[in-house]
N, C-alpha and C positions, 0 to 999 in steps of 0.2 A: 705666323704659326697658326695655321688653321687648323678646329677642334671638333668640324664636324663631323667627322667620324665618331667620336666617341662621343656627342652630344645626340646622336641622331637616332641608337637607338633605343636610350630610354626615352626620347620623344616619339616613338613610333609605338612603343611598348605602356607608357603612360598614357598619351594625347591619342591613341587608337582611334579608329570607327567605333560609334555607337554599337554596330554588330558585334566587336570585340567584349565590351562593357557588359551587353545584354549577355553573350555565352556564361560569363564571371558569374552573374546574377541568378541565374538559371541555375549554375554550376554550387552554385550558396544557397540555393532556396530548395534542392535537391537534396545534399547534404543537411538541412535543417528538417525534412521529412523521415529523412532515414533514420538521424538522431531520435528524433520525436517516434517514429514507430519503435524503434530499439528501446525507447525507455517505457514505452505503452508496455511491450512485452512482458518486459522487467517486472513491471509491478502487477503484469498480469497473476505472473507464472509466481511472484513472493505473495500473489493474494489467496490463491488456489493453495499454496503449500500450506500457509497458516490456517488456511478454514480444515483442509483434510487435518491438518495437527489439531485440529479442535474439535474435529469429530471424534479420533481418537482418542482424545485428553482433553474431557472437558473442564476439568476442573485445576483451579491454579491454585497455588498457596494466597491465605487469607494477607491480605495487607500489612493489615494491622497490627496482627500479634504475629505474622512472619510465618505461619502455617502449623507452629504450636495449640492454638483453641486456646488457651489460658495465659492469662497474666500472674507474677508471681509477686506478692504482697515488700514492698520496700522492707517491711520489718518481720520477719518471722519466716515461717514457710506454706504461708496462706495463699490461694489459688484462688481465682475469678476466672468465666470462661469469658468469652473475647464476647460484645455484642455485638459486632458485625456479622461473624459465620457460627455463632452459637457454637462455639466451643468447636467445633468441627475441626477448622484449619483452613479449612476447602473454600474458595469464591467461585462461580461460574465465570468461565471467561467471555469477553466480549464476541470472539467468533463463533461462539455457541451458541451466545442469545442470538447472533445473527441466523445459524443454523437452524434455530430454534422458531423463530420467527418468520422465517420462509415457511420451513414444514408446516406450520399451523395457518397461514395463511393459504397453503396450496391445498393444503387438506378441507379448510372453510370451503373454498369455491368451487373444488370439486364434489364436495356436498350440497352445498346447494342449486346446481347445475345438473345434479344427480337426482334429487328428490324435484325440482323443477318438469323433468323430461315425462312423470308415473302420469 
């Protein structure tokens, strides 16, 4: 009972030419660019939406006391304001300081670039 019929073409489809192997490789390392650009994208277009949400709303609820400004005394009905955001409520958010920090640095160099040229 001879089996090579059905033994031959997974040997021809495993044991291939190197040519076969190399398209595979090609075919996997094409697929792991695409992936890798699709997720560059991603976190492009989630970094862009967060900073413009930051330029809108710069300001986020304090940590600490949860965006109230005041603690309220365990015994009575005594009040302290927070000393993280001074009573306010408000923190600066981090994409602001970021926003915050380009702008001022863009503004430095074009000032002294500018008073450089008189």
């Amino acid at each position: 009972m001879p089996t090579t019929a059905a033994t031959a073409v997974p040997e021809v489809a495993t044991h291939g030419s190197n040519l076969g192997s190399a398209s595979i490789d090609l075919t996997a390392s094409a697929h792991s660019v695409a992936h890798a650009a699709t997720v560059a994208l991603i976190v492009t277009v989630v970094a862009v939406f967060y900073l413009l949400t930051c330029a809108v709303w710069p300001f986020g609820k304090c940590r600490r006391c949860k965006g109230v400004g005041k603690f309220k005394s365990p015994f009575g009905n005594a009040f302290r304001h927070c000393g993280r955001c001074d009573g306010s409520g408000l923190r600066v958010r981090f994409g602001r300081k970021v926003i915050s920090y380009y702008r001022r640095t863009h503004s430095a160099a074009s000032n002294s670039t500018s008073k450089g040229d008189k």
